[in-house]
N, CA and C atoms of all chains as a GROMACS GRO file, in nm:
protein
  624
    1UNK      N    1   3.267   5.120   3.094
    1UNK     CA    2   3.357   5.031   3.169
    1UNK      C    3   3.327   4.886   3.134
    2UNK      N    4   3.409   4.798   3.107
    2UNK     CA    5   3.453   4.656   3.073
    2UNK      C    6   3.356   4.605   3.203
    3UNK      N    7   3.271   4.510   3.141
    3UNK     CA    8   3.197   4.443   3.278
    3UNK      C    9   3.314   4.335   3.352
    4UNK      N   10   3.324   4.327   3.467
    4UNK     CA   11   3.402   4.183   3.514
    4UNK      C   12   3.354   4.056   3.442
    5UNK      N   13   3.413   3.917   3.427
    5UNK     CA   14   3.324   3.836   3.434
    5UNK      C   15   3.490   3.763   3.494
    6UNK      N   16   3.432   3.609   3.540
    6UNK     CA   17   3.448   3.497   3.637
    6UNK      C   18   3.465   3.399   3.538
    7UNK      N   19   3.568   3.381   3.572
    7UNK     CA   20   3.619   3.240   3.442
    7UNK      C   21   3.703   3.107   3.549
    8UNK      N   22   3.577   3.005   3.497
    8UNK     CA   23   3.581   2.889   3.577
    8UNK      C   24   3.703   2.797   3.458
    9UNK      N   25   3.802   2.747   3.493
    9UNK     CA   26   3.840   2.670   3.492
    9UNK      C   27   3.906   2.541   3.465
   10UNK      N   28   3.851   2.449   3.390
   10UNK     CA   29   3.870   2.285   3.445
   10UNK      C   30   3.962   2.196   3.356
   11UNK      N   31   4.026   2.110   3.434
   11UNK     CA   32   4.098   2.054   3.329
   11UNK      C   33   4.120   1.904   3.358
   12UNK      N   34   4.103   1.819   3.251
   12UNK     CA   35   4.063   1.650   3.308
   12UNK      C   36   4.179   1.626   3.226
   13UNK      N   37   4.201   1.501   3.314
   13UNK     CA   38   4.341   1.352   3.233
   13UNK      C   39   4.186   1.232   3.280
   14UNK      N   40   4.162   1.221   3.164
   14UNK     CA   41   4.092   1.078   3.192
   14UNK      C   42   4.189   0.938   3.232
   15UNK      N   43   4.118   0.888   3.289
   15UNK     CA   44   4.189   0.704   3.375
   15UNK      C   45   4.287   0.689   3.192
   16UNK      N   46   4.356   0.590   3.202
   16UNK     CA   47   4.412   0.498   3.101
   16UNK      C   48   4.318   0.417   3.052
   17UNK      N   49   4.280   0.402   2.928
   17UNK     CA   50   4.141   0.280   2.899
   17UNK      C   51   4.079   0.325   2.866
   18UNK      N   52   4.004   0.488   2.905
   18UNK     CA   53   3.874   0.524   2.868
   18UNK      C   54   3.873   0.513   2.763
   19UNK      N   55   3.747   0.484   2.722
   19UNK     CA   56   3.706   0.473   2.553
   19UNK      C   57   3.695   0.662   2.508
   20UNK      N   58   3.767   0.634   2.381
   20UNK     CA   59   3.718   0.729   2.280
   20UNK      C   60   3.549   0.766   2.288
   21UNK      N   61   3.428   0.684   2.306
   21UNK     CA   62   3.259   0.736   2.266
   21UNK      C   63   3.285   0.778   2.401
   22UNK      N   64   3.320   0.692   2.537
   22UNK     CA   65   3.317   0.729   2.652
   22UNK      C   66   3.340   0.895   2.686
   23UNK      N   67   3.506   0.898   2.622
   23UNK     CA   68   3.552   1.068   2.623
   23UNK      C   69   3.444   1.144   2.570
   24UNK      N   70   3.393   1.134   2.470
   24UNK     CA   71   3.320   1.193   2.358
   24UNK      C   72   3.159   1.238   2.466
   25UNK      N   73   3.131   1.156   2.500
   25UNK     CA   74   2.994   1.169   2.586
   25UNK      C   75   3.044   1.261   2.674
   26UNK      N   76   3.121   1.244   2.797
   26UNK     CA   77   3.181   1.398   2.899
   26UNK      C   78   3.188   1.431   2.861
   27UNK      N   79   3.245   1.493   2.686
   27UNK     CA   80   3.255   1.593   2.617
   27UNK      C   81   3.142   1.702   2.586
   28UNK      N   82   3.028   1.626   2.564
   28UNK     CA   83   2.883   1.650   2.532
   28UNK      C   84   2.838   1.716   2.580
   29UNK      N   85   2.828   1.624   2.714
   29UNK     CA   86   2.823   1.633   2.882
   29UNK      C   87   2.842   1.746   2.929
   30UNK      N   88   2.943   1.778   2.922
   30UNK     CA   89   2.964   1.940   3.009
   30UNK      C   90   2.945   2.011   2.883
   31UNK      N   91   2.955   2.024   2.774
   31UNK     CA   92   2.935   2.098   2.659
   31UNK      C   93   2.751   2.146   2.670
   32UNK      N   94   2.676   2.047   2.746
   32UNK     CA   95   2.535   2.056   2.746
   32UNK      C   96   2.473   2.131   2.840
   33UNK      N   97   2.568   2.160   2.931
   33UNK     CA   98   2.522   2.190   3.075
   33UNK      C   99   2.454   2.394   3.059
   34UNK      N  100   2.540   2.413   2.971
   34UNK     CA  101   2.480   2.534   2.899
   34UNK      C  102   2.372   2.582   2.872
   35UNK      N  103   2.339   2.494   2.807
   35UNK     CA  104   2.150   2.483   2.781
   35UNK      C  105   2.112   2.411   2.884
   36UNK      N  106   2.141   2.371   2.997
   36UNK     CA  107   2.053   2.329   3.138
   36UNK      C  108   2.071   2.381   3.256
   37UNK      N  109   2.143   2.493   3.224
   37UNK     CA  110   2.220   2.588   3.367
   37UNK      C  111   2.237   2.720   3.300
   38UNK      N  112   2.123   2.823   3.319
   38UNK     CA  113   2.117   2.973   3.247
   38UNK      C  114   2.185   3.068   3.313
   39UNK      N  115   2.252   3.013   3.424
   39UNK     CA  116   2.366   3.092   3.480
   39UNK      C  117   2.480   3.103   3.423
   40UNK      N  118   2.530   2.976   3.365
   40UNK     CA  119   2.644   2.972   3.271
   40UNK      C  120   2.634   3.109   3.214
   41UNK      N  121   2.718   3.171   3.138
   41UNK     CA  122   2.754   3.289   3.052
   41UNK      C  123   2.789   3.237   2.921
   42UNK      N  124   2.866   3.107   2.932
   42UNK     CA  125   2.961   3.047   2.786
   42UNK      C  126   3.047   2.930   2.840
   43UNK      N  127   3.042   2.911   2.760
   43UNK     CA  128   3.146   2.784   2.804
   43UNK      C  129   3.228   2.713   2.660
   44UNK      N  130   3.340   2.733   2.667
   44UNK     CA  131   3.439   2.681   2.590
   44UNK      C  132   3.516   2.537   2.562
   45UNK      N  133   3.570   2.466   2.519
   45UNK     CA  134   3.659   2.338   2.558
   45UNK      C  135   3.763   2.299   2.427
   46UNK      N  136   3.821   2.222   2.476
   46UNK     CA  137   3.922   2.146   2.327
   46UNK      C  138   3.968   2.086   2.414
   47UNK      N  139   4.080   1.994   2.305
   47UNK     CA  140   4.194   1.923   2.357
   47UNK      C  141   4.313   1.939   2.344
   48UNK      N  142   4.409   1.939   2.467
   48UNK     CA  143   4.556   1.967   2.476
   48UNK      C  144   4.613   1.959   2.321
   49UNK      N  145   4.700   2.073   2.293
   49UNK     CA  146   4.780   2.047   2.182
   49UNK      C  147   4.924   2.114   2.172
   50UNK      N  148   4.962   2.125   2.313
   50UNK     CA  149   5.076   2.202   2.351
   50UNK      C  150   5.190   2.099   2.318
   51UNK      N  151   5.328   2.172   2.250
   51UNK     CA  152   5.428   2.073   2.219
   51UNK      C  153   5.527   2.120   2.387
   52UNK      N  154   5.465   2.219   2.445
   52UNK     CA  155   5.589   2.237   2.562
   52UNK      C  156   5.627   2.083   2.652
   53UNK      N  157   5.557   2.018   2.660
   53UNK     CA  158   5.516   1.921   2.723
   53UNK      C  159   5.505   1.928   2.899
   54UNK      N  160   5.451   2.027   2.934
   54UNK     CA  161   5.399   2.109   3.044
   54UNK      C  162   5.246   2.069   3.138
   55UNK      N  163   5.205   1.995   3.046
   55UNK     CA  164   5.038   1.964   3.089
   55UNK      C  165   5.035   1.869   3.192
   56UNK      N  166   5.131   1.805   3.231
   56UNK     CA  167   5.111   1.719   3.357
   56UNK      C  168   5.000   1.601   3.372
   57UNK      N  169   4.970   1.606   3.230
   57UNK     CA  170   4.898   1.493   3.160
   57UNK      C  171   4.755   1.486   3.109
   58UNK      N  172   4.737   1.681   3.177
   58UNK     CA  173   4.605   1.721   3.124
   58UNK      C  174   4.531   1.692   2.964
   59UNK      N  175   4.446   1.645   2.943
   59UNK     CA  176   4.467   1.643   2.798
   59UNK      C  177   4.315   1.734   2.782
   60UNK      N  178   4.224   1.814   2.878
   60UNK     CA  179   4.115   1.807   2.808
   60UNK      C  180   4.117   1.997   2.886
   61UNK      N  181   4.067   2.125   2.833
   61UNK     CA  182   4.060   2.163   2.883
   61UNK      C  183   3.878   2.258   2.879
   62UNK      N  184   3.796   2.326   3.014
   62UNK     CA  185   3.668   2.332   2.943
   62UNK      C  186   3.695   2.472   3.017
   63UNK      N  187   3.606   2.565   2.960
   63UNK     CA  188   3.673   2.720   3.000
   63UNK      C  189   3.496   2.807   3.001
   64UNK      N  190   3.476   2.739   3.102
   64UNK     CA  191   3.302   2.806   3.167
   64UNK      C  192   3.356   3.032   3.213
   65UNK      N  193   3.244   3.059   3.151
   65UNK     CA  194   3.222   3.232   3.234
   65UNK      C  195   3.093   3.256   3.298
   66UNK      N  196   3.114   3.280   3.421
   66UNK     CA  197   3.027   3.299   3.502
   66UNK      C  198   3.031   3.477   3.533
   67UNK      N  199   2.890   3.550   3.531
   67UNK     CA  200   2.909   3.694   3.551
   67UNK      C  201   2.928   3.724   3.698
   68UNK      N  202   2.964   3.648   3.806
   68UNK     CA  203   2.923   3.695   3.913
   68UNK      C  204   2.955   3.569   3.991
   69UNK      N  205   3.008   3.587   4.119
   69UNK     CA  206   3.054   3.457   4.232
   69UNK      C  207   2.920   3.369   4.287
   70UNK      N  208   2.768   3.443   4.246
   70UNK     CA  209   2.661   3.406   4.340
   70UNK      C  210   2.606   3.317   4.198
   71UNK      N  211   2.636   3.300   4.110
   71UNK     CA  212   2.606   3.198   3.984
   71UNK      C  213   2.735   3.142   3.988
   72UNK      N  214   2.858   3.159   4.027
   72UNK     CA  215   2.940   3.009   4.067
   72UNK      C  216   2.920   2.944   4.147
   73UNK      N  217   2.869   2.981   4.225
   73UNK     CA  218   2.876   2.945   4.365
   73UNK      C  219   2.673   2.823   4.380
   74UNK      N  220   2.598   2.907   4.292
   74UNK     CA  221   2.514   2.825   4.284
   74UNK      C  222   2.527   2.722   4.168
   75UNK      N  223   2.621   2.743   4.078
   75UNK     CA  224   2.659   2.643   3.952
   75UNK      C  225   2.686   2.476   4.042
   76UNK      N  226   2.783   2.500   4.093
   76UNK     CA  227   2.859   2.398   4.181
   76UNK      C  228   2.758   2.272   4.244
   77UNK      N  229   2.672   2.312   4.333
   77UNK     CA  230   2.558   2.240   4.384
   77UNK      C  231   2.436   2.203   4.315
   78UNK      N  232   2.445   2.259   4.180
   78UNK     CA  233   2.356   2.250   4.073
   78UNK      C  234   2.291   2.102   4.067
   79UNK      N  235   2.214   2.038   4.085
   79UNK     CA  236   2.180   1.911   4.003
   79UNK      C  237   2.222   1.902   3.914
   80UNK      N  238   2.202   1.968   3.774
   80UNK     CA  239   2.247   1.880   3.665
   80UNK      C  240   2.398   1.879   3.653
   81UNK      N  241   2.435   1.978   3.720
   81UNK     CA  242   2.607   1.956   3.718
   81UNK      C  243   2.636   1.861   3.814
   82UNK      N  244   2.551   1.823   3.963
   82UNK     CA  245   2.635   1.716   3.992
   82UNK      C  246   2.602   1.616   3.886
   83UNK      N  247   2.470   1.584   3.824
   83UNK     CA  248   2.482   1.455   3.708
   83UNK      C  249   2.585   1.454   3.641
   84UNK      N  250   2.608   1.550   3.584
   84UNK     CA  251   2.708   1.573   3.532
   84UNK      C  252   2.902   1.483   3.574
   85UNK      N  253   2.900   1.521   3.741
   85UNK     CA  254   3.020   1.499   3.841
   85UNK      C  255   2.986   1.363   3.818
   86UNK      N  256   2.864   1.326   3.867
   86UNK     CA  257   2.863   1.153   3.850
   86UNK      C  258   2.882   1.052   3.756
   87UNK      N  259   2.826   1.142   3.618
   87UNK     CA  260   2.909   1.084   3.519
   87UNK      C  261   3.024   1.067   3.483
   88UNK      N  262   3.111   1.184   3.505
   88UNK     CA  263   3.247   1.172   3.473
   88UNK      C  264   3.301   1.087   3.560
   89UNK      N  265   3.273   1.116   3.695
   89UNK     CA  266   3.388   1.115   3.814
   89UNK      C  267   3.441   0.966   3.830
   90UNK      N  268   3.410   0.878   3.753
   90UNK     CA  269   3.470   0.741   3.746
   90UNK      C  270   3.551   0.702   3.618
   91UNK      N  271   3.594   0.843   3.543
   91UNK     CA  272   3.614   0.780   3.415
   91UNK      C  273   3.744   0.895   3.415
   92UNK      N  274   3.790   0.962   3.527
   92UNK     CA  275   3.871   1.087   3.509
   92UNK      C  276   3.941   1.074   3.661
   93UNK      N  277   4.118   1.084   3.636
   93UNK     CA  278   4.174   1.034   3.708
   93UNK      C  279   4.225   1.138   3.800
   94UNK      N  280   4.241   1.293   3.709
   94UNK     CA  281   4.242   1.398   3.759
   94UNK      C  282   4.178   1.487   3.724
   95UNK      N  283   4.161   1.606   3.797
   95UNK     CA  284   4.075   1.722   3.787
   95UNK      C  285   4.141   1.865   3.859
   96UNK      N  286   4.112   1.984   3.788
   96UNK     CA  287   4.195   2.046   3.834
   96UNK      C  288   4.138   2.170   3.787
   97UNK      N  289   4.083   2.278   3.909
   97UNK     CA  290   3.977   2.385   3.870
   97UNK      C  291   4.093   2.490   3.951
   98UNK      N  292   4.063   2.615   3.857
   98UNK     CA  293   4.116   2.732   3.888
   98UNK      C  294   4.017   2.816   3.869
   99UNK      N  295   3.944   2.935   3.925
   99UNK     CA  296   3.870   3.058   3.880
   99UNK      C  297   3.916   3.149   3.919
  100UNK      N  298   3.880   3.264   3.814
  100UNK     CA  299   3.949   3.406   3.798
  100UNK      C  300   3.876   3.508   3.758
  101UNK      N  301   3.874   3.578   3.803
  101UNK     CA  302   3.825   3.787   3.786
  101UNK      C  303   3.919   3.792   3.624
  102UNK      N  304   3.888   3.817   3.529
  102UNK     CA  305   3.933   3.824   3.441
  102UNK      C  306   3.991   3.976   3.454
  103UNK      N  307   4.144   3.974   3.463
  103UNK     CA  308   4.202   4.118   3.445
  103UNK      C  309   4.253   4.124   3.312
  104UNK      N  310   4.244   4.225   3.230
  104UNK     CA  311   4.327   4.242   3.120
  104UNK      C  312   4.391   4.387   3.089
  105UNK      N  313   3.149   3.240   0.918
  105UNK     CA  314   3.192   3.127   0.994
  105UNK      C  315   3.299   3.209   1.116
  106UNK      N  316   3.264   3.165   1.235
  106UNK     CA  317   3.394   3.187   1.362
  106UNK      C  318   3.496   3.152   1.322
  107UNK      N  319   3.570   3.263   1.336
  107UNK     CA  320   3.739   3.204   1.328
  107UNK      C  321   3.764   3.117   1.486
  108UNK      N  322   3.860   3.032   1.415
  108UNK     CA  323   3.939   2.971   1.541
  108UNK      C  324   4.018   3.081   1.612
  109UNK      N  325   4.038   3.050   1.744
  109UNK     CA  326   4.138   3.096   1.771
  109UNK      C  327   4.188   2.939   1.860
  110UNK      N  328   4.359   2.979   1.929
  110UNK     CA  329   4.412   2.906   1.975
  110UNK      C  330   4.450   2.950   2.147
  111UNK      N  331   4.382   2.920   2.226
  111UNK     CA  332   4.430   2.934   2.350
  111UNK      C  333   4.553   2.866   2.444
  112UNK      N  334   4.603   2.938   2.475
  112UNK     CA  335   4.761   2.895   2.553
  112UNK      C  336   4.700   2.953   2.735
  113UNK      N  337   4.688   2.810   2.786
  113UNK     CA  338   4.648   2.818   2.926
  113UNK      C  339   4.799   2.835   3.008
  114UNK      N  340   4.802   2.868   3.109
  114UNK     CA  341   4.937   2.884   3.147
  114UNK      C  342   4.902   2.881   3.326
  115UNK      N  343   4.947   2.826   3.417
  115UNK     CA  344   4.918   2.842   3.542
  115UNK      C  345   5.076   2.844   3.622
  116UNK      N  346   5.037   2.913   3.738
  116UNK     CA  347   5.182   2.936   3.804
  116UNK      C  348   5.139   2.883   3.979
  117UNK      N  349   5.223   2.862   4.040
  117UNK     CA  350   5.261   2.815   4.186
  117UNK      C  351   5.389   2.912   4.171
  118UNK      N  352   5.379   3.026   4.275
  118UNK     CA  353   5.509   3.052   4.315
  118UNK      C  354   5.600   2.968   4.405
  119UNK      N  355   5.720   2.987   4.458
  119UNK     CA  356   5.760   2.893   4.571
  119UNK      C  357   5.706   3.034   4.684
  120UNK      N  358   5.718   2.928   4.809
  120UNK     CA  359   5.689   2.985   4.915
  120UNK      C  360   5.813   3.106   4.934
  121UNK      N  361   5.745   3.209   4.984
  121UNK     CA  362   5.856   3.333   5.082
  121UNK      C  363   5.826   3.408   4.923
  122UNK      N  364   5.816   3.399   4.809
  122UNK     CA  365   5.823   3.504   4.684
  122UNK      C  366   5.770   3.630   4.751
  123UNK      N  367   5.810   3.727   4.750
  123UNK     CA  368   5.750   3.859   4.768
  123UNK      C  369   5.634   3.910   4.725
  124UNK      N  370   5.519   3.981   4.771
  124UNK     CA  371   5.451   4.055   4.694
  124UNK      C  372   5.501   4.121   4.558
  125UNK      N  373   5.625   4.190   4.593
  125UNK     CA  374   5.640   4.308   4.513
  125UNK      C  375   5.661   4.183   4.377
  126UNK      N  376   5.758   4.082   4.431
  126UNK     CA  377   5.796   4.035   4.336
  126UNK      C  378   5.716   3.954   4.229
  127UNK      N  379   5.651   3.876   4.278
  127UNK     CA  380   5.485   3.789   4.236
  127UNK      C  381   5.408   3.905   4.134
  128UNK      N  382   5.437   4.071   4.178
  128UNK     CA  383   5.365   4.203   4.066
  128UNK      C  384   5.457   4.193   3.960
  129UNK      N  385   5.560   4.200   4.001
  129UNK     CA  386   5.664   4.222   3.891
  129UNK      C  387   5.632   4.130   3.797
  130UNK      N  388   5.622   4.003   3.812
  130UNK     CA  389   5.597   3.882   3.728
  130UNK      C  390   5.445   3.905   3.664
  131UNK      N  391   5.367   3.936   3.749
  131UNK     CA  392   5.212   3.958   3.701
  131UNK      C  393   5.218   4.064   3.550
  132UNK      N  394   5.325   4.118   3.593
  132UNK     CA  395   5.295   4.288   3.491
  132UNK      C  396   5.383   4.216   3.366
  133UNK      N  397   5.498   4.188   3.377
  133UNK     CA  398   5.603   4.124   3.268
  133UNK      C  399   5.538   4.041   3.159
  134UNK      N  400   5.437   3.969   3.259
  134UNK     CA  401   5.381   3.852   3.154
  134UNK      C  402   5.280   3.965   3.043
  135UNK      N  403   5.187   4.039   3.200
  135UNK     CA  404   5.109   4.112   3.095
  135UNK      C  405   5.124   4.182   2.983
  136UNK      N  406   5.310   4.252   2.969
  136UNK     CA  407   5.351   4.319   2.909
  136UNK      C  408   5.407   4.257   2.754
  137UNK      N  409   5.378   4.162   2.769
  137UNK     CA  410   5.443   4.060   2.704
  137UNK      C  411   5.308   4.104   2.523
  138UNK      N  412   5.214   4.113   2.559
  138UNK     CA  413   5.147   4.140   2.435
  138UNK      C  414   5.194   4.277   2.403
  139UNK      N  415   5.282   4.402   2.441
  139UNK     CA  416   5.299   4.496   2.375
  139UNK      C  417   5.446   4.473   2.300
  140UNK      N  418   5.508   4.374   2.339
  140UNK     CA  419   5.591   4.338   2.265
  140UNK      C  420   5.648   4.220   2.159
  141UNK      N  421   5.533   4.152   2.207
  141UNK     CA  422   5.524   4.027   2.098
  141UNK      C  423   5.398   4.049   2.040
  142UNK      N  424   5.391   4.083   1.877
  142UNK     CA  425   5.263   4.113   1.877
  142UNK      C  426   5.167   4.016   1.814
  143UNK      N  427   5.207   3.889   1.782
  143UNK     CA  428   5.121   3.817   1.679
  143UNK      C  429   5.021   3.696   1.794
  144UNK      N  430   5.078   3.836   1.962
  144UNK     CA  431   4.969   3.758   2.082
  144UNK      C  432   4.825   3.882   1.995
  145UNK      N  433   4.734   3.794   2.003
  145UNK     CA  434   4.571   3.835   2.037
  145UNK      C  435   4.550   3.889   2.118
  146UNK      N  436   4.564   3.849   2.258
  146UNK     CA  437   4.514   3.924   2.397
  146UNK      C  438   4.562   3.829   2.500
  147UNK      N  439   4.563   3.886   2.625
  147UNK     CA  440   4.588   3.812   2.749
  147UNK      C  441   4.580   3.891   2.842
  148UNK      N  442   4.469   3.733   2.927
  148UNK     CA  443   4.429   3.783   3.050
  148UNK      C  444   4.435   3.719   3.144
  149UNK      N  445   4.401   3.796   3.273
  149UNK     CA  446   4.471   3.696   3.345
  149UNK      C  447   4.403   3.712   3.524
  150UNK      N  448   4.392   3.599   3.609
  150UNK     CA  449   4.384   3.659   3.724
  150UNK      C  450   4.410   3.592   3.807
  151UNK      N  451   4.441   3.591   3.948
  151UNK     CA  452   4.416   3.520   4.074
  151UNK      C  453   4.338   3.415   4.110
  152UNK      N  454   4.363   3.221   4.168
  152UNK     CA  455   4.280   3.167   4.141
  152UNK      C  456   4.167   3.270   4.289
  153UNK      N  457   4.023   3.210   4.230
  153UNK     CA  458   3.934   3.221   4.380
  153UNK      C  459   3.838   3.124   4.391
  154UNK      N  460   3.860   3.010   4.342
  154UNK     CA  461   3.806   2.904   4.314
  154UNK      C  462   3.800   2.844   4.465
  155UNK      N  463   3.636   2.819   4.561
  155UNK     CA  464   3.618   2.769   4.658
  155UNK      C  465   3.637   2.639   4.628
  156UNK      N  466   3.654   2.564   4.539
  156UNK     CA  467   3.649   2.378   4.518
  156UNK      C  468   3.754   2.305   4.614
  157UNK      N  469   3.898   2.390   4.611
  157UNK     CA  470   3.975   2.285   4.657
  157UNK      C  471   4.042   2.241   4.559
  158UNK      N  472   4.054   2.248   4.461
  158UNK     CA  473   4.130   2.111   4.339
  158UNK      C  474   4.219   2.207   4.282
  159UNK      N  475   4.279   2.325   4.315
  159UNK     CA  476   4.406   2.405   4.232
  159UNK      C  477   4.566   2.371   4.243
  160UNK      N  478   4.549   2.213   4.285
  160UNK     CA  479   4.684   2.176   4.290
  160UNK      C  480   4.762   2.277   4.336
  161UNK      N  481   4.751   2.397   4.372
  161UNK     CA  482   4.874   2.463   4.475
  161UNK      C  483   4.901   2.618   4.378
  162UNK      N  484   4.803   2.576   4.260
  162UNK     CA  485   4.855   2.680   4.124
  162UNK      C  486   4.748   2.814   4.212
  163UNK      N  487   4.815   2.936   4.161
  163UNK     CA  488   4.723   3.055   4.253
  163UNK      C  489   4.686   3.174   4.129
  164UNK      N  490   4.816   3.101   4.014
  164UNK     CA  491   4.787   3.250   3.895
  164UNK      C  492   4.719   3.180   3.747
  165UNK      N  493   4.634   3.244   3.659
  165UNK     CA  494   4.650   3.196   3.552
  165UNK      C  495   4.650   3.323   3.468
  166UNK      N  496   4.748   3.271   3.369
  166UNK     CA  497   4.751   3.351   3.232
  166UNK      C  498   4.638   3.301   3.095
  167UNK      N  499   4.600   3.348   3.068
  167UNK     CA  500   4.497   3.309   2.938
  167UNK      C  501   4.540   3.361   2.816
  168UNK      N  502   4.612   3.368   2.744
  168UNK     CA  503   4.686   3.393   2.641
  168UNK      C  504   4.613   3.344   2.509
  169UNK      N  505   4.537   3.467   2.395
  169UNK     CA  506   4.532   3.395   2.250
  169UNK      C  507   4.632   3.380   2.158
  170UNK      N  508   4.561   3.280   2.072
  170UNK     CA  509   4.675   3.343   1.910
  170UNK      C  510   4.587   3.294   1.815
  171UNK      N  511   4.604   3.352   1.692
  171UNK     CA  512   4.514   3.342   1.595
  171UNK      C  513   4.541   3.187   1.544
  172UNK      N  514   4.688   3.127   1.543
  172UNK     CA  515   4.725   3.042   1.463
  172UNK      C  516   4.874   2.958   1.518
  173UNK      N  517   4.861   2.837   1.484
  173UNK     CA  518   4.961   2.732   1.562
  173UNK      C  519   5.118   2.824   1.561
  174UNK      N  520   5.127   2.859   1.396
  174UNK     CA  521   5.235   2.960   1.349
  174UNK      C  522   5.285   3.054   1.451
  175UNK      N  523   5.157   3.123   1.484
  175UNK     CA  524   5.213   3.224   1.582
  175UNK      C  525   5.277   3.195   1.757
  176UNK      N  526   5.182   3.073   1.738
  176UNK     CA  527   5.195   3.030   1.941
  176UNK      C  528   5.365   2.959   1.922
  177UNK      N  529   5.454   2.902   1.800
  177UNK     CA  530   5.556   2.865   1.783
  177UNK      C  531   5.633   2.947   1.745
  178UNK      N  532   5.622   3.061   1.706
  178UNK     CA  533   5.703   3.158   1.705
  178UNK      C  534   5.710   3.265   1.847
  179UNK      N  535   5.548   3.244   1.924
  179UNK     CA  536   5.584   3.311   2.059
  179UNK      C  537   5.672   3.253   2.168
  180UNK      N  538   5.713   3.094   2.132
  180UNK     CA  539   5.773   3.046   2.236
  180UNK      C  540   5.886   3.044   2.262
  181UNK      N  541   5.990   3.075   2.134
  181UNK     CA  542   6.109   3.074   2.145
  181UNK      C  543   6.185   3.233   2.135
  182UNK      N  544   6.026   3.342   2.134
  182UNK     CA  545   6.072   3.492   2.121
  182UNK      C  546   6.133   3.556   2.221
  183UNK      N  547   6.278   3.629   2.181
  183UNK     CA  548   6.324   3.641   2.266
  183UNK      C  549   6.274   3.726   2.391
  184UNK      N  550   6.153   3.826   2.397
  184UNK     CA  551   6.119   3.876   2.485
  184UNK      C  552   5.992   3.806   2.569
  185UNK      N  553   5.980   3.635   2.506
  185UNK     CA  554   5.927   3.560   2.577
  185UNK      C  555   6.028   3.525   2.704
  186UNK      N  556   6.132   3.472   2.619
  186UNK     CA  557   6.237   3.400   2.683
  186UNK      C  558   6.294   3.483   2.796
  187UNK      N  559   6.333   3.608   2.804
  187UNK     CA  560   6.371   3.688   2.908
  187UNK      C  561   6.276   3.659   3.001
  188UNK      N  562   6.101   3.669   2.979
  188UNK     CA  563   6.048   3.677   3.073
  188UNK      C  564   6.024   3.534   3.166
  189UNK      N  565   6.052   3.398   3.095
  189UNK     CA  566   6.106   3.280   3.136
  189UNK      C  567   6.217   3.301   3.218
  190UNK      N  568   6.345   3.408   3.162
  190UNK     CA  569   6.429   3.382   3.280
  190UNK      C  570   6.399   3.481   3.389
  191UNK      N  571   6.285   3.580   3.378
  191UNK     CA  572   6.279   3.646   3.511
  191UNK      C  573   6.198   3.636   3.605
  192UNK      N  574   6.112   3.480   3.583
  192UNK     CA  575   6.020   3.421   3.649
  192UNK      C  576   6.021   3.286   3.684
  193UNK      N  577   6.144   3.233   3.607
  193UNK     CA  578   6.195   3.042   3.669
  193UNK      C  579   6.210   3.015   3.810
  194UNK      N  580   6.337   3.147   3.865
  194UNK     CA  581   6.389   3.118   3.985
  194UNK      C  582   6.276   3.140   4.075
  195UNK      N  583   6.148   3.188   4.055
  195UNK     CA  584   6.033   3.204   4.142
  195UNK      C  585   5.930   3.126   4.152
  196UNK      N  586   5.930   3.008   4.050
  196UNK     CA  587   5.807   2.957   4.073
  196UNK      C  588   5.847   2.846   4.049
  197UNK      N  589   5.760   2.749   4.134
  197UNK     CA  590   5.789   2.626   4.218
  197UNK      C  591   5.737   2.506   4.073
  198UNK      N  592   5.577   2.567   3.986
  198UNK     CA  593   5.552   2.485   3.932
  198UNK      C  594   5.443   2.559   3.809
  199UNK      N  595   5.450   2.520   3.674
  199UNK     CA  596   5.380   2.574   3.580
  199UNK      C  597   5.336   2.459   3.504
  200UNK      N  598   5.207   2.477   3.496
  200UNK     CA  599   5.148   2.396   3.395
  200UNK      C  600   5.117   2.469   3.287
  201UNK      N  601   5.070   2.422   3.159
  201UNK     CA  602   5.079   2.511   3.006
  201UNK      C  603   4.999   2.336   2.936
  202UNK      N  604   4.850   2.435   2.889
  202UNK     CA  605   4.768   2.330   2.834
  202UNK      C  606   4.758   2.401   2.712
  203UNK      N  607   4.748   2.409   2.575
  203UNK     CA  608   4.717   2.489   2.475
  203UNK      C  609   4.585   2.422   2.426
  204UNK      N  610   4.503   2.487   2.327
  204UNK     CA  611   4.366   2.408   2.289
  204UNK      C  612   4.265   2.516   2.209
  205UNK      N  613   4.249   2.446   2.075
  205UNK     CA  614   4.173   2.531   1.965
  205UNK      C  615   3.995   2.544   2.039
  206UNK      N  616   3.974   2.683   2.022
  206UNK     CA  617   3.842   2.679   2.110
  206UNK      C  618   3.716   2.624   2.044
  207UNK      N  619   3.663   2.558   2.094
  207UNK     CA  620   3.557   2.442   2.037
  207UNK      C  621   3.434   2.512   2.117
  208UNK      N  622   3.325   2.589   2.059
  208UNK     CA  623   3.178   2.616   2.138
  208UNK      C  624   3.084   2.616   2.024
   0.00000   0.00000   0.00000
């Protein structure tokens, strides 16, 4: 049997202005949190490249798997992920998390 | 070397009063959608259950691959895409659609 896994999510429109190194560092940033949070499972990301023009201005999207709700649920309150929140959270105008039981 | 692949994020808000039955119907159509378009990869999909708060109102996501830009532009205008566009417009209030080459 197919194990479940828990697929976090996230999707940023940075402010107007942000710098390109600026983007590039949150990029890092949550790209790093992997190797500082062994709960993670994987974690994915890119940038919008949809011609539907549907994104609502999303341009960034990061696609975390968590095996289990009790490693999301401790991800969230994490220290290095709030460092993480504190870094971004002045440089990103929206944010926008969905998680899911992966059915296929 | 990893192949790329190309992910097509897709999120739904039904409008209010949509039916159960009907919200399945839509769940299964989309799912069905890889036995008939085939140059989809895979798709999956689930219910948000995200405790954060930040799902803008969205409750479904679809996770949709494709190997190649080629294919995600030929899935959009296929006609057994398009049916399933018209048998899921009059139901939902709001869809976002982020696409993005997976970067890990």
């Amino acid at each position: 049997m197919e194990q479940k896994v828990l697929r976090h999510v996230v999707l940023f429109k940075f402010n107007d202005g942000t710098t390109t190194d600026r983007v590039k560092e949150i990029e890092m940033a949550f790209m790093d949190l992997r190797n500082k949070i062994h709960i993670i499972e994987s974690i994915e990301w890119g940038k919008d490249v949809s011609p539907e023009g549907l994104s609502q201005g999303f341009t960034h999207c990061f696609f975390v798997t968590f095996s289990s709700e009790e490693n999301r649920d401790a991800y969230i309150p994490h220290p290095d992920h709030q460092a993480f929140v504190s870094l971004m959270e002045s440089f990103v105008e929206k944010v926008l998390v969905v998680d899911y039981w992966a059915c296929s």
